[in-house]
N, C-alpha and C positions, 0 to 999 in steps of 0.2 A: 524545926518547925513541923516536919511531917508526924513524927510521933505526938510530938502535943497536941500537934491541929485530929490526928485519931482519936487520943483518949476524950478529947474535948466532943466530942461527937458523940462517942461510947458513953458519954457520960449524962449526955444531953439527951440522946435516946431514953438512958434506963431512969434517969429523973421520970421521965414524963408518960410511961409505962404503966399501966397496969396487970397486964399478962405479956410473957414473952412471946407471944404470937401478935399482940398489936400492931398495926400496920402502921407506916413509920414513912414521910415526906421528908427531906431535904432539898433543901435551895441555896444555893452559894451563890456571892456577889465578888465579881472580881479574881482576889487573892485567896476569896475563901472556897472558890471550885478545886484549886488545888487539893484542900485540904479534904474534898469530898471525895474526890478521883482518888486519893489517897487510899482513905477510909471503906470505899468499894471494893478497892483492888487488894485490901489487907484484913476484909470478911464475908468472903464468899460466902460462909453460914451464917450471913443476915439476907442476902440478899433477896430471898423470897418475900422478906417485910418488907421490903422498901416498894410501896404502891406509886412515888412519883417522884424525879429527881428536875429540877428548876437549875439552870445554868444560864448568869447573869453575867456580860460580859466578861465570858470566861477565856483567860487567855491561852487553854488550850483547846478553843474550839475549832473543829474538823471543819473544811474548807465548805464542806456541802450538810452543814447544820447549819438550817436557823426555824423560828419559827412558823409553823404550821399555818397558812393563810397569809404569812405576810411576805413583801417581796424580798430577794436576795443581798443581806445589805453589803456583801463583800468579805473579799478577804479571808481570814483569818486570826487565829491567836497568835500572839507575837512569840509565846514560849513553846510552841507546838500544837502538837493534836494527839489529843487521846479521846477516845469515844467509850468507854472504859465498859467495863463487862453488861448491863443493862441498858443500850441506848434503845432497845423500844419502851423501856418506858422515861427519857430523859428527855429534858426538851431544851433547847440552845436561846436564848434570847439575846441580841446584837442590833445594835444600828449600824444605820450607814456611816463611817469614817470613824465609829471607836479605835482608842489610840492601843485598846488593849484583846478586844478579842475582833479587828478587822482590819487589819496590817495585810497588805500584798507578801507575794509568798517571798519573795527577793527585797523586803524591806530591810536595809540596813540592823534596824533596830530590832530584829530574832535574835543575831548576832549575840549582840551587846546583852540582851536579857538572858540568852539561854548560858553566857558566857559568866554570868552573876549571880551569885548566890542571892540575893534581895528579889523581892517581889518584883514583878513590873512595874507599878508603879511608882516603888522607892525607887528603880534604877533611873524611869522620868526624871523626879525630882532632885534627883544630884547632879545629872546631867543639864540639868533647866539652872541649877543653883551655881552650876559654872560655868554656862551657856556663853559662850565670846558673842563678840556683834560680828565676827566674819564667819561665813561657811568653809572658809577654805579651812579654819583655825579650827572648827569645830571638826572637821575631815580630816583633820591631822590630829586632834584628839581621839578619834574613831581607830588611830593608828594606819587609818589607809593610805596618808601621803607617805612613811615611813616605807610601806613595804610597794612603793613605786607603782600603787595603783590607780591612781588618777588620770580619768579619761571623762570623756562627757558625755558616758551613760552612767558611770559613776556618780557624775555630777549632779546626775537629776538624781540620785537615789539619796545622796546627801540633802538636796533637797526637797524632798520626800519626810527625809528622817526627821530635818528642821523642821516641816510645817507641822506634823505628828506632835511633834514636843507641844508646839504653840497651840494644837487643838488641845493637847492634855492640860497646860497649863491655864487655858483661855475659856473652854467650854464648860459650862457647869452640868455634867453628864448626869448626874443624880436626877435634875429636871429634864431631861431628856426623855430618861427615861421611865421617868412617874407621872408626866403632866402630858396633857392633849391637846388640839386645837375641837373639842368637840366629842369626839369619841373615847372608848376607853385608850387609856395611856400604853403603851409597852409594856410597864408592867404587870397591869391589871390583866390583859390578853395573856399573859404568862400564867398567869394566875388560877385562871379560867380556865387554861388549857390543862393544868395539873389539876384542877380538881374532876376536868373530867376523863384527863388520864389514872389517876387514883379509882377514878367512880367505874370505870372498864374494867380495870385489873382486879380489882376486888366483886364485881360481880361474876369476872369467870371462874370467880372459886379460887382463885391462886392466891389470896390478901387475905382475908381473919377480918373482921371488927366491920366497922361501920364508917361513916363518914365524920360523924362526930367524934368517932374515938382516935383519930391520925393524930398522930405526933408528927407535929410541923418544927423540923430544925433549920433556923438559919445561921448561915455563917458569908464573913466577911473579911 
């Protein structure tokens, strides 16, 4: 996935180019930050183009990133942290109790995801698609009654990982984080912030082009 999710990028870039100095946005949703943390870390001689990076419930969000003006929604990415070679010009966006980038640092399910080759969110969905109705059945599917770990801080962490599943499978995140009660949405505030994180960096002279010239790549 890492190599294709690069050239998929490299590719999306020079589409949409018209001098090799154009300054160059990416945003990733999800599964698709992977593939941008990737792609940072595997071309250092881009990285002067890139005027603004957008990270969407990214599951390797740093425990102390989140958006600029808004409060602290928690936690963490459930597959780690990387802050990858640019985080002044990156920006984190996260709610409170995402099942993918705002997981407690001792949540069960890091475990399970960093242990799986699939995305976090496929690992969710096969675990929800053979989800038992007991915790203890699900806790022995975790492999933790096997290796005689059950105790009741255990307990609550199993049900932790339980309710996690049922926010991913229950909440429709997508609205969460596009819609408001009023004000701009989560992501629009993202939005904002990268164009005036792009509008900084290219006035200090470090970015090329203009504001209309950005190549906006997203990935998901």
């Amino acid at each position: 996935m890492g190599i294709v999710g690069r050239r998929r990028i490299s590719g999306s870039v020079q589409a949409r180019q018209t001098s090799p100095s154009d300054p160059v946005m990416l945003i990733g949703i999800s599964s698709g930050c992977r593939v941008i943390h990737d792609w940072l870390d595997a071309n250092p001689d881009q990285l002067d183009r890139v005027v603004a990076v957008g990270m969407i419930a990214d599951p390797y969000r740093p425990r102390d990133r989140w958006l600029p003006g808004q409060e602290d929604p928690g936690g963490q990415g459930v597959a780690g942290s990387r802050l990858g070679p640019i985080p002044d010009r990156t920006l984190w966006l996260s709610v409170p109790g995402d099942p993918v980038s705002g997981v407690e640092e001792d949540s069960l399910m890091r475990g399970v995801v960093r242990g799986s080759e699939l995305a976090p969110v496929q690992v969710y969905d096969q675990l929800i698609e053979e989800m038992p109705e007991s915790k203890v059945v699900f806790g022995t599917r975790l492999g933790l009654m096997a290796r005689g770990q059950w105790s009741p801080p255990l307990s609550r962490r199993v049900d932790e990982a339980w309710e996690l599943l049922r926010r991913h499978r229950d909440v429709d995140y997508v609205s969460v984080y596009t819609e408001s009660d009023g004000g701009p949405s989560p992501a629009l505030q993202l939005i904002t912030g990268l164009v005036d994180l792009a509008s900084r960096h290219q006035h200090a002279g470090q970015g090329g082009g203009t504001e209309d010239d950005l190549a906006c790549t997203p990935l998901r």
